[in-house]
N, C-alpha and C positions, 0 to 999 in steps of 0.2 A: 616191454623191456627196453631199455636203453640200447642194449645189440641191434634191433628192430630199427634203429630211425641212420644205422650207418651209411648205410650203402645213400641215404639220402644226402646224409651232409657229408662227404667225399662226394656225389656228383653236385653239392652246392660249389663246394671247393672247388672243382673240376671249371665248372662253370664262370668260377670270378679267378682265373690264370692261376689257379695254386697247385702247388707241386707236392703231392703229401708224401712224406717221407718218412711215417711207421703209426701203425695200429697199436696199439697195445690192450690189453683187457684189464683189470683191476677189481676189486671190488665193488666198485660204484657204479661200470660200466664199461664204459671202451675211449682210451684216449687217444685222440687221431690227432697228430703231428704233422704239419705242414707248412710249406713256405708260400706266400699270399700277396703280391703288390698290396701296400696300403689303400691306394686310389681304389682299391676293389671290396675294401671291408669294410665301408661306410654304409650303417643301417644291417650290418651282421646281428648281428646279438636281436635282433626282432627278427628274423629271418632261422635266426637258429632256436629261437624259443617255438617258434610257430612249427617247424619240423619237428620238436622233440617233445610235442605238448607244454612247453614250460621248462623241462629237465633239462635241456644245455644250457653247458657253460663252456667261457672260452678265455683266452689269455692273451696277448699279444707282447710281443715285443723286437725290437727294430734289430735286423741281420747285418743287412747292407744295401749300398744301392745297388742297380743296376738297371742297365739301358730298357725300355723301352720297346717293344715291336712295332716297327716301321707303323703300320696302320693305326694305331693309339697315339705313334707322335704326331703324324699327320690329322689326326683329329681336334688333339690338342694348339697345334699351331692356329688349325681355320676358324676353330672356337677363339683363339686368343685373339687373333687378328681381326674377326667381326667386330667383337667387342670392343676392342681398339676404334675401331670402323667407325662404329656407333658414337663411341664418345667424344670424336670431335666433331660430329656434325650437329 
């Protein structure tokens, strides 16, 4: 049953910085509402078919920004600046 594969995609959620913000049940199954960095939902939709045998589906659409936590910028910056590094040599 679709109830059956919740508790895994809230801890997928959990896992890529998302903040779920209401379960609902329905008759198709269980809609789980959350808020998700984009940077973290690339390659979802294989990740949530493979949890759910096939049966998830998902939606997305853009909130707002917001800042970053310190150790994600800091990854981001020494990734960019390798890179940078690289390309002029």
């Amino acid at each position: 049953t679709p109830e059956a594969h919740v508790g895994d995609v809230i801890g997928d959620l959990n896992r890529r910085r998302g903040m779920i913000k209401s379960q609902e049940p329905n008759s198709t199954g269980v809609r789980i509402k959350a808020e998700c960095p984009l940077s973290e939902m690339f390659g979802y939709i294989g990740d949530l078919r493979t949890m759910t045998s096939g049966r998830g589906q998902f939606s997305m659409e853009f909130l707002h920004y917001k800042a970053c936590p310190k150790n994600v910028a800091e990854a981001v910056i020494k990734e960019t600046l390798e890179r940078e590094g690289k390309g002029k040599g």
